[in-house]
MARDO-207725 format. One record per atom (N, C-alpha, C): y, z, x. Coordinates in pm, whole numbers, plus 50000, padded with zeros to 5 digits. Atoms other than C-alpha are relative to their C-alpha. Layout:
residues N
YZX;...
END
This chain:
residues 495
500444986350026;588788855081427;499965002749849;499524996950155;590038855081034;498614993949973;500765008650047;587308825981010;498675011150024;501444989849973;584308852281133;500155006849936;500104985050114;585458880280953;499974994549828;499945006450184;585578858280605;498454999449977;501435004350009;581908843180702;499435016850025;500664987549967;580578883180829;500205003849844;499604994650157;582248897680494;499054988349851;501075012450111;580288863780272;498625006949988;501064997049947;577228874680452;499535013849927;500264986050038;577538913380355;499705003249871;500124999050123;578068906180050;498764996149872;501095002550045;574848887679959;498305014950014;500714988749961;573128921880119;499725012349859;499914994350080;571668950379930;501205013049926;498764989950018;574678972079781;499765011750017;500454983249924;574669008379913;501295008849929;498614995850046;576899026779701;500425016550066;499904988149895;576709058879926;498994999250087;501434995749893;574489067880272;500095011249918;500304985150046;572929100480235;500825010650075;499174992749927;574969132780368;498475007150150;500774997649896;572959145880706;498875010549927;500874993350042;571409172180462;499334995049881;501425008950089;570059148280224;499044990850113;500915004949918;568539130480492;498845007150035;501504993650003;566469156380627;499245008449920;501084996250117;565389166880299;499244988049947;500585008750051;563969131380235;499045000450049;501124996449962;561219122480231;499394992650083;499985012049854;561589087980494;500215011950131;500204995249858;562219117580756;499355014649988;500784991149966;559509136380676;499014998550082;501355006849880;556139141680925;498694997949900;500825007850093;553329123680837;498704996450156;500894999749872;549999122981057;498944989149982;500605007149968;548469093281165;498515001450093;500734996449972;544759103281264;500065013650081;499704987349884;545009129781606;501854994950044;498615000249952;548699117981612;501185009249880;499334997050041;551399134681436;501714999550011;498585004650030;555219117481321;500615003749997;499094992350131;558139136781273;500934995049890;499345003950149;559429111281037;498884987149994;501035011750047;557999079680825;500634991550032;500105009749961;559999056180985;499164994850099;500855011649966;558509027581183;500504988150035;499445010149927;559538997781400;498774992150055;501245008949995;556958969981359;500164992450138;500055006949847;555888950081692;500824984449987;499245011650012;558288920681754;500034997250188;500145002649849;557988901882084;501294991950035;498555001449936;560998896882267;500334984450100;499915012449938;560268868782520;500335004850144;499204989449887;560988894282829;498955001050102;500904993649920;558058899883003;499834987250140;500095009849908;556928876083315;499204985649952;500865009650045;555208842583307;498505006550018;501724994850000;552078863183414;499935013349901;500074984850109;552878893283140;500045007550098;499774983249935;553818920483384;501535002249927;498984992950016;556518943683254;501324996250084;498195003349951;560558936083336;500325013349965;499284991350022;563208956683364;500904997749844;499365003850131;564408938483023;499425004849922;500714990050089;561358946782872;499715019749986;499404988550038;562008983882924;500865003749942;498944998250034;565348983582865;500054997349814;500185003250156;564418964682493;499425012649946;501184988650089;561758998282433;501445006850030;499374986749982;564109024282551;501345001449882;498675002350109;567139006882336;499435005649904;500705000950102;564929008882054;499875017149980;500394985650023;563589045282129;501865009950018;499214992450018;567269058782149;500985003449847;499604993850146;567619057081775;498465008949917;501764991450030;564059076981756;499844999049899;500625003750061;562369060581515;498515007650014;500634990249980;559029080881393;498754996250065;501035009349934;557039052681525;500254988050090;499285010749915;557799025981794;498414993250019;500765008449968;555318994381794;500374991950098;499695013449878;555498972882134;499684988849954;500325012049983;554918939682094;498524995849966;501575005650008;551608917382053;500054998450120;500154997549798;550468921082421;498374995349977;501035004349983;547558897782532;498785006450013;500844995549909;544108914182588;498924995650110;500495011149866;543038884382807;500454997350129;499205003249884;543848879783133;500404986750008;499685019450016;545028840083073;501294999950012;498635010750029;547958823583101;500564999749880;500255001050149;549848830182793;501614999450005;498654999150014;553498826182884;500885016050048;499584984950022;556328858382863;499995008449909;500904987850124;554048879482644;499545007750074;500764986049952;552648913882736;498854996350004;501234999949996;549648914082869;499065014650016;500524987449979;547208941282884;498284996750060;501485002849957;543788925283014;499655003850112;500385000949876;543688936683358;500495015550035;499094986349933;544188973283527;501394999850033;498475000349925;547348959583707;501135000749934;499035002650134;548998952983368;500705016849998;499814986650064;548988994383351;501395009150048;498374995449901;551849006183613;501124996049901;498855012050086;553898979783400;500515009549872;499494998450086;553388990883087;500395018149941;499864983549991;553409032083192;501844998650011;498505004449947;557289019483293;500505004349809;499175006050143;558059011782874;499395016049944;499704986150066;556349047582773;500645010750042;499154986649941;558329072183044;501134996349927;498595008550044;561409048082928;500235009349861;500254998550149;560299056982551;500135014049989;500084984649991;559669095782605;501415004450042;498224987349998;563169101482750;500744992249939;499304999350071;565139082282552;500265006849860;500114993450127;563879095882234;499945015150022;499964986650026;563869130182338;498844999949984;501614995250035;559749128882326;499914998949836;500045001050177;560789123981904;499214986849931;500465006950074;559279091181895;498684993950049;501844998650037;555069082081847;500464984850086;499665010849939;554949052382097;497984989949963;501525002850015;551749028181974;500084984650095;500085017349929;550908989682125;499264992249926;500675006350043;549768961281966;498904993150049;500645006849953;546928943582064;499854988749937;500155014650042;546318904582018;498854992350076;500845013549939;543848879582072;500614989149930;500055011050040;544598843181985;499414984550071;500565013349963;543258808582073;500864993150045;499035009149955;544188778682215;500774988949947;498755012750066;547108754782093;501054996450110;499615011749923;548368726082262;501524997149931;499265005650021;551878712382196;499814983749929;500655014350084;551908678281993;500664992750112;499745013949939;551658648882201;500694989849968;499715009450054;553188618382237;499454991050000;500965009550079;551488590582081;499184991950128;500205005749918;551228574582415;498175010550083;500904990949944;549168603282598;499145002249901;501244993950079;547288616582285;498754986049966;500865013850014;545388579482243;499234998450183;500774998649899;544668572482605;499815008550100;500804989649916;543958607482749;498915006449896;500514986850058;543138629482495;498605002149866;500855004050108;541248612682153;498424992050089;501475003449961;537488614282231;499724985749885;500525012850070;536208576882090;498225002950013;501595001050022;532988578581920;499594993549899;500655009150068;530558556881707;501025001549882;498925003950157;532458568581377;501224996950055;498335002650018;536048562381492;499554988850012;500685016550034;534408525881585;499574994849838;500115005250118;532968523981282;501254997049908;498935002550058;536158530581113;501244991350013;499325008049981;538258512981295;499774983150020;500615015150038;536228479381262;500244996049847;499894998550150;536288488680881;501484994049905;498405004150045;540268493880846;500394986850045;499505012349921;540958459981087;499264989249959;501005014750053;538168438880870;499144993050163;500545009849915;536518430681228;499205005650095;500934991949971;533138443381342;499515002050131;500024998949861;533468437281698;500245012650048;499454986349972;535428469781745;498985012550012;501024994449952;532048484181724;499565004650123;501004996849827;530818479682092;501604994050088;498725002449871;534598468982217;500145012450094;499944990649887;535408486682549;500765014449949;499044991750038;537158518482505;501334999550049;498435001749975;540138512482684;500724986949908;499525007050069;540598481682450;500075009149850;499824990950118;540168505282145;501165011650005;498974989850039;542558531482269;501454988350020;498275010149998;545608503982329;499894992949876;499575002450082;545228493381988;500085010149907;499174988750092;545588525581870;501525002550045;498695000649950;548788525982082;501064994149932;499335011350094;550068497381931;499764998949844;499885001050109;549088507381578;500745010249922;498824996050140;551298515081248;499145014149926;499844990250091;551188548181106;498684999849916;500535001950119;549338537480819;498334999750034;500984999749959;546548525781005;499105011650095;500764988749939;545948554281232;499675010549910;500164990050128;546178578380913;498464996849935;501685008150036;542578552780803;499055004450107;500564999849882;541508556681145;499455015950039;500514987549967;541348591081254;499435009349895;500754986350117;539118621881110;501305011249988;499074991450091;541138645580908;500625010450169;499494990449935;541028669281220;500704988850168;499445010349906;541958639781518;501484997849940;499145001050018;544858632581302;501275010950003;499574983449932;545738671181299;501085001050136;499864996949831;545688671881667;501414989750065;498585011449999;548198636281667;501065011149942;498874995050080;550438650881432;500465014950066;499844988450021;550528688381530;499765007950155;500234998849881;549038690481874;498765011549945;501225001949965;545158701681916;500055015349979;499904985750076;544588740781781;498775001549976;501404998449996;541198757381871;500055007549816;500174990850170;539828772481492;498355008750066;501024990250013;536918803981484;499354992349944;500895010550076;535328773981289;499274991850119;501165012649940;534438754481593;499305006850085;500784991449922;531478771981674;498934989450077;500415006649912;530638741181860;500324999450136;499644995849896;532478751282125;499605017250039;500554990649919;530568777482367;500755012349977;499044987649985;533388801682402;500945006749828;499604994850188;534128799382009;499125010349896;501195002150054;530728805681899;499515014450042;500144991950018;530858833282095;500755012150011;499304991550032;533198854582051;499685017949861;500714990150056;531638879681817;499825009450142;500184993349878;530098889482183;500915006750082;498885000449939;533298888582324;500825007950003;499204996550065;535518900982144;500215020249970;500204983949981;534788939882122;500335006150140;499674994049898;534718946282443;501494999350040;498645000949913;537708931082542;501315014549930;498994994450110;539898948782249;499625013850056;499684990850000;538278978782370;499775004550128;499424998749838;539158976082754;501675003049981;498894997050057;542388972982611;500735009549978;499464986350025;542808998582426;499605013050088;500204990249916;541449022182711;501054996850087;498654997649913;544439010582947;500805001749931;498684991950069;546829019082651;500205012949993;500414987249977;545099052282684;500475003450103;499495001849825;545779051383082;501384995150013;498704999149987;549309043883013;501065010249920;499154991650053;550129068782821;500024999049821;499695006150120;550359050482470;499795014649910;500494992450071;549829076882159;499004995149863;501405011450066;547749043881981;500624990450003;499855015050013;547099011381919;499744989549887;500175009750118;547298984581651;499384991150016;500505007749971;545188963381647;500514985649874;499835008650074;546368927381535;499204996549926;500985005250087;544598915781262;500404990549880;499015004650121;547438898481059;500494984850065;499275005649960;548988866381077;499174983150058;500885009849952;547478834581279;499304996750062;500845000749879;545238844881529;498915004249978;501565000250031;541928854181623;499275007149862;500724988350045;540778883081446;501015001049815;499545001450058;543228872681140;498794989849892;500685017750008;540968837381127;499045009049984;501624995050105;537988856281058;500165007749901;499924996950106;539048873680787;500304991549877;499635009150152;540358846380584;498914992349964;500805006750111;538778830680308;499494985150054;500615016149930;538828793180542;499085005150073;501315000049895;536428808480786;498785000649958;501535001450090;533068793980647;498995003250155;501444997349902;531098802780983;498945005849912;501194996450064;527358805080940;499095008250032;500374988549888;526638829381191;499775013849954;499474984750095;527298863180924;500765007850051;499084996949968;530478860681070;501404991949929;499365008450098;531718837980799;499895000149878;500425005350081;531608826180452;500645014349904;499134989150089;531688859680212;500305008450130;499094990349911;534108885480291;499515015550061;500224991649925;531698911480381;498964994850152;499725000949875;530758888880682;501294997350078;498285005949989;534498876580706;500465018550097;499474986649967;535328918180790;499085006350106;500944991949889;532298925981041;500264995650108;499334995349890;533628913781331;501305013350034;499004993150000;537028935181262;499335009749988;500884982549950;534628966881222;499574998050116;500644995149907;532698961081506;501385001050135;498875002249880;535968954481756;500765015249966;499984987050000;537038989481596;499415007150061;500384992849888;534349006481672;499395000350073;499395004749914;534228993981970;501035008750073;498764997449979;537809004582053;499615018449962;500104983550018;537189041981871;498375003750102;500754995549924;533779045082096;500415004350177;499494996649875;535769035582388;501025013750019;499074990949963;538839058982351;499755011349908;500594986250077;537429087982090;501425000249909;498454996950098;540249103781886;501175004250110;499054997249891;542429105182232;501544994249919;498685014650015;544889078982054;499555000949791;500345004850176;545649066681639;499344983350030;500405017149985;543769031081597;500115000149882;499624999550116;545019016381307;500284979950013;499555017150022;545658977181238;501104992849887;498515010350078;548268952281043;499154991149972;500815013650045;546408929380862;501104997049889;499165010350136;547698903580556;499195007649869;500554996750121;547668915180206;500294985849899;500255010550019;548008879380119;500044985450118;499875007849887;547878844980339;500744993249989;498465009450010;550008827780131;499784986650019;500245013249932;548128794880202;498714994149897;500995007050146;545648768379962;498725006550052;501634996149953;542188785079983;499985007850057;499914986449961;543328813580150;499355014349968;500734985950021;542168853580153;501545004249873;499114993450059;544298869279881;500175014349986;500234985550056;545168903779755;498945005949936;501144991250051;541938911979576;499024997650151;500974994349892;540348905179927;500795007450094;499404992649941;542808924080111;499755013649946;500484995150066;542018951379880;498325006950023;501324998449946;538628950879983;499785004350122;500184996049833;539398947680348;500495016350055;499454987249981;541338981780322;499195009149928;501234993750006;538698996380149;499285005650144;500794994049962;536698991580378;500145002250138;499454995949928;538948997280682;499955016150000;499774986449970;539589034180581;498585006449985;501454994249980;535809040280524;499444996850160;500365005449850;535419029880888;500695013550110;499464984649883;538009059480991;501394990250057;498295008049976;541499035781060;500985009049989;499114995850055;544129056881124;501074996149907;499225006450058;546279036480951;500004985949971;500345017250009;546909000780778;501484996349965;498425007050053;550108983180792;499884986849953;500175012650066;550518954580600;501174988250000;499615011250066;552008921080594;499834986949954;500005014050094;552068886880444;500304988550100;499845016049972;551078848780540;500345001250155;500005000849856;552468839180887;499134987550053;501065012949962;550008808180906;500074988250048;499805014349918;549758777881103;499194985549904;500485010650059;547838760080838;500984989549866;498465002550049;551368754180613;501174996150130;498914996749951;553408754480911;500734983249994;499235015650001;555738721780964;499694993150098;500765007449865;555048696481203;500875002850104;499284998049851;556708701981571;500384987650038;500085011749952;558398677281722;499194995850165;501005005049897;556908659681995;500375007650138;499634991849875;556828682182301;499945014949977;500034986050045;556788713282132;498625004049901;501224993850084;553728737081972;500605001649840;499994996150145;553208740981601;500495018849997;499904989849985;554678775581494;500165004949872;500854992750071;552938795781239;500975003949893;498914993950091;556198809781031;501274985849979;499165012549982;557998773080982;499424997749818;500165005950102;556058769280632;499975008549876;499624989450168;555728789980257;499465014050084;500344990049962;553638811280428;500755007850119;499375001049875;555568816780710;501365010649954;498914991050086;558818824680504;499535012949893;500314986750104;556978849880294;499845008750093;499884988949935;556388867580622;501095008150018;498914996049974;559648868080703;501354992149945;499075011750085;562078855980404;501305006250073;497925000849988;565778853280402;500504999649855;499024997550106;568768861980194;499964981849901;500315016250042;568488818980134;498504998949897;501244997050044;564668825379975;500234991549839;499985000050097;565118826379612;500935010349929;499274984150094;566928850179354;499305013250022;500804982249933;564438879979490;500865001950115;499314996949861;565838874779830;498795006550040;501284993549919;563878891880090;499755015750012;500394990150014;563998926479986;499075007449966;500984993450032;561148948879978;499154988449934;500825012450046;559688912879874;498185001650040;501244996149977;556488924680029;499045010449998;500524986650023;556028958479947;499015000549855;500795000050059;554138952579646;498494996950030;501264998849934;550988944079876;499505009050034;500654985149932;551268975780028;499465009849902;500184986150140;551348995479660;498634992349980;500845007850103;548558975879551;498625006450073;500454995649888;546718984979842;499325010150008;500064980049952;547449022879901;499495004349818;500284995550176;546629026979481;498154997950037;501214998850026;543209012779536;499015009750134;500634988049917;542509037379838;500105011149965;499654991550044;544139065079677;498595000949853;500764999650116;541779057179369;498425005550061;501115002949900;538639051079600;499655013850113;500734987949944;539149090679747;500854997450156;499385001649849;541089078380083;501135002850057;498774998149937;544009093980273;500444988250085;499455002949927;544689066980485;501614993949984;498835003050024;547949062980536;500424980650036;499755014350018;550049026580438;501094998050032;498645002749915;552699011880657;500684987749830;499125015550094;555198986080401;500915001450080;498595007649964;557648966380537;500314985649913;498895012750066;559828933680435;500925000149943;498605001550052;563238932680413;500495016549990;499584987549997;563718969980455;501284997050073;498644994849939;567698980780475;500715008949972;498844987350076;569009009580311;499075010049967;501124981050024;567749048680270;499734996349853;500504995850137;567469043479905;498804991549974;501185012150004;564889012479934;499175009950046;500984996549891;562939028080187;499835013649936;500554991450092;562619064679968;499944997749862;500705004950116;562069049079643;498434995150047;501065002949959;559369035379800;499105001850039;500764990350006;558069064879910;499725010949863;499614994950110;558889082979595;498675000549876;500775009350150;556989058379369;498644996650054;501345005049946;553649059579590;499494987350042;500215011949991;554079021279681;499575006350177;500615002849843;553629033580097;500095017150037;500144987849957;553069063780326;501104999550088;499375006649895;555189047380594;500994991549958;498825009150033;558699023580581;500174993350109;499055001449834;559379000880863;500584991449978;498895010950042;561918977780948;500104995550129;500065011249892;561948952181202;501434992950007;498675006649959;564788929781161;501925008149996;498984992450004;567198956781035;500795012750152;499834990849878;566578978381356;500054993150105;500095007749897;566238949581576;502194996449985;498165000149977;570468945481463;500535009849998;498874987949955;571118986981472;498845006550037;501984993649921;568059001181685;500755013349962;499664982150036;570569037281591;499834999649909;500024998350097;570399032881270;499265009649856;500524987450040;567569059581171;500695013950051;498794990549973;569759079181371;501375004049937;498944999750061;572779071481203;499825009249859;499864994150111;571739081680888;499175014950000;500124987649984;569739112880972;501055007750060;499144990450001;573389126181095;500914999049911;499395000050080;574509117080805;501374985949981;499185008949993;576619085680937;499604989549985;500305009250066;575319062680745;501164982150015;498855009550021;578579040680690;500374992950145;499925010349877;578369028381074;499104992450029;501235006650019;575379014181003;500414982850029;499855010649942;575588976381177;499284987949897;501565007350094;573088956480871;500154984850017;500455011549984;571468928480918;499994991049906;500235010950106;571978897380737;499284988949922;501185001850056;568878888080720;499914978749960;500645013349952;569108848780830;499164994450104;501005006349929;566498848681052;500744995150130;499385004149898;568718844081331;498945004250145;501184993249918;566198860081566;498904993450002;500695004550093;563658843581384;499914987350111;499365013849954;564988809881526;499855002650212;499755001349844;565198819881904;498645003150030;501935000250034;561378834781842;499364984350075;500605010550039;560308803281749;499604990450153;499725008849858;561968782882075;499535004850108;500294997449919;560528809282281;501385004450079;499194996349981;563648820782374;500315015850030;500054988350033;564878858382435;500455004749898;498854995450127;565198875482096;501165009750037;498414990449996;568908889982043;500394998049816;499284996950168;570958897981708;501284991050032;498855004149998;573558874181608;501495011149993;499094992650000;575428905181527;500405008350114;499774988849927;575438922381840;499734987650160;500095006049883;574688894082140;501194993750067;499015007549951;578298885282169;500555012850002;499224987949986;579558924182188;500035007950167;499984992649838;580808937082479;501475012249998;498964988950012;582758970982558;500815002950109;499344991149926;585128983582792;499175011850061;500574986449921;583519008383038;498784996749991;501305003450010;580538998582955;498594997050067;501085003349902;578648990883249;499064987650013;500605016849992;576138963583372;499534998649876;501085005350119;574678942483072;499524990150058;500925004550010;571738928383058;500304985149972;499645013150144;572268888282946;498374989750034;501055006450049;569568864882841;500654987450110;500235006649922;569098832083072;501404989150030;498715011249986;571508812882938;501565001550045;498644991449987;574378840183014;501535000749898;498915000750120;575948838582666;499195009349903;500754989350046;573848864882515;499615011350075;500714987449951;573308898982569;498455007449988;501464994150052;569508914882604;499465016349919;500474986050092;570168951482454;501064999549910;499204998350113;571978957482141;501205009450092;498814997849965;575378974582196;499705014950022;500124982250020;575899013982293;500315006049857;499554989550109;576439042882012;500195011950021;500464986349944;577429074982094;500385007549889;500344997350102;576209095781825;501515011450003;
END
């Protein structure tokens, strides 16, 4: 016990120093819990609880009683904004992720906004994320990816006659060509395969918006609108008060914005075709549901990756987001699968493993910045050139948010409109609570190793190292995660 409380106390100490909370009447004179109106919606404060996916839902994405129980935890420290999750808008196979592609999905996810409305007292703005992404394969093992999976064609012959000095290999059978890839060294298959075959070895097989050689890639432009704004009409039909549309990070509608997507379609190449799918899947989405709901998106204000979209095109893209009518733009950083690390064999590549990855979501370990407000300078950079440009729309910042004085400096100094905090509320979901009664000093803070981060990754259910081993007296049933050594809701508080 001495040994935890030495390592907890190490931990705290690398955190940002708080040399007072605020008293309950500086709180609600700030200006983090003031209201703030997101298109036809209206906040009564500027916090914000970015979408983080839990791992809760079914193998077919219908709603659990876990995944309620995660919203409702969340909404009983009424936060001024509550983001659900990235929730599929495909009906596919996609694991225990939210889905939203199908009417049936809607019962489900009407369950997580009654949940949301009475815990918060009706105080907190309930929105949903929406996601598209592609398909990625797990990395093979060397055995299977040679004789199932590697298509053999004239150039890999060619090449592999080339590297082996012996020109037979030309018209040899294919099953004799894939068993000496079986049986070959590293070195040689690295000669052998095309840049993207070796990919697929190493990393396991990852559709790209680039291969518009594939039917269903090619067309997606077509696609793609509607679905996003079927979507967002059953978030409408469940109640939602809006929806985010993903646009950040490693997936579809991310991949056409960045700077790698050379499609030739004038859905590629420069960045004012790079941004016309993401208008038209707007509006789209605002034709389908009118101003019933806020539509607003999370895109990257950098990618964080070689050849990447940077801040002067992020810049651009928010331009020309709020000339489009966006209620809002939240912003973060990198997240990419094109840095990420290799997987070991049996397991998928995962998008936050490489620079970019950690810039989404650094740690106290990082550098001498650490991960504080480390990303909020995207958002100022941002909200300055809309503010310049004539535009109210309002600018979500997050990264590394933990303390009232971060989070109103930050409003203060015109860097955001909005503050949210993800990992800090994911270890004290009361914690906007706490300090709007002024009880700051019970505040639970997060230490900001990615401990969450890590169970993410494995697909696992997220929990807080600080709070998945707490259990109370009186307390009633808990929730526990699969393995039955973790708990699935953070701990009670009674204010």
């Amino acid at each position: 016990m001495e040994r935890k409380q030495e390592i907890e106390e190490r931990r705290l100490a690398r955190l940002l120093p708080v040399r007072r909370w605020p008293t309950r009447e500086e709180a609600e004179a700030s200006l983090w819990f003031s209201p703030i109106r997101y298109g036809p919606v209206q906040a009564r404060w500027r916090t914000w609880v970015p979408a983080m996916v839990p791992w809760r839902a079914t193998e077919d994405g219908f709603v659990t009683e876990a995944v309620v129980e995660w919203y409702r935890r969340f909404a009983m420290g009424q936060p001024g904004v509550l983001v659900v999750e990235a929730t599929g808008i495909r009906d596919i196979p996609s694991g225990p992720l939210l889905r939203i592609g199908h009417d049936r999905y809607i019962e489900g996810l009407r369950r997580i906004v009654e949940a949301v409305r009475e815990a918060s007292g009706g105080k907190t703005r309930l929105f949903i994320q929406l996601i598209d992404f592609l398909a990625i394969r797990r990395r093979p093992e060397k055995e299977k990816f040679f004789r199932r999976y590697l298509s053999v064609d004239g150039a890999l012959r060619r090449r592999l006659a080339e590297v082996l000095g012996e020109a037979r290999w030309e018209d040899a059978p294919e099953a004799e060509i894939r068993e000496a890839l079986v049986g070959a060294d590293e070195a040689t298959i690295e000669r052998v395969l095309s840049a993207r075959d070796l990919e697929s070895y190493r990393f396991g097989y990852r559709e790209r918006v680039t291969d518009v050689h594939l039917p269903h890639i090619r067309d997606l432009p077509k696609i793609l609108p509607g679905l996003f704004a079927d979507a967002a009409w059953r978030a409408c039909e469940a109640g939602f008060d809006g929806v985010e549309l993903h646009y950040a990070h490693a997936y579809t509608m991310a991949s056409f914005l960045s700077a790698l997507n050379d499609r030739d379609d004038g859905y590629g190449g420069r960045r004012e075709n790079r941004i016309r799918l993401p208008l038209e899947v707007y509006q789209a989405v605002r034709e389908r549901v009118g101003n019933e709901i806020a539509v607003g998106c999370r895109f990257l204000g950098d990618e964080v990756i070689a050849g990447g979209s940077t801040l002067d095109d992020a810049i651009y893209f928010g331009l020309r987001f709020a000339e489009a009518g966006f209620d809002f733009l939240s912003v973060s950083k990198g997240g990419k699968f094109e840095d990420a690390k290799q997987p070991k064999v049996g397991q998928a590549a995962y998008p936050y493993t490489g620079r970019s990855g950690h810039e989404c979501m650094p740690t106290v370990g990082m550098d001498e910045r650490g991960p504080f407000s480390r990303n909020v300078p995207l958002a100022a950079a941002i909200r300055a050139a809309l503010r310049e440009a004539g535009f109210t729309t309002p600018v979500i910042a997050a990264g590394g948010i933990s303390t009232f004085d971060q989070a109103e400096e930050i409003l203060a100094s015109g860097q955001a409109d909005a503050v949210a905090a993800a990992r800090q509320t994911l270890c004290d979901p009361d914690w906007f609570l706490k300090i709007r009664l002024g009880r700051g000093s019970e505040i639970r803070r997060c230490f900001f190793t990615n401990y969450c981060e890590a169970l993410d990754q494995a697909h696992k259910e997220v929990t807080c190292q600080r709070w998945d081993r707490l259990f109370f007296e009186g307390e009633g049933k808990v929730l526990m995660a699969k393995d039955g050594r973790r708990r699935l809701v953070a701990p009670p508080w009674q204010p």
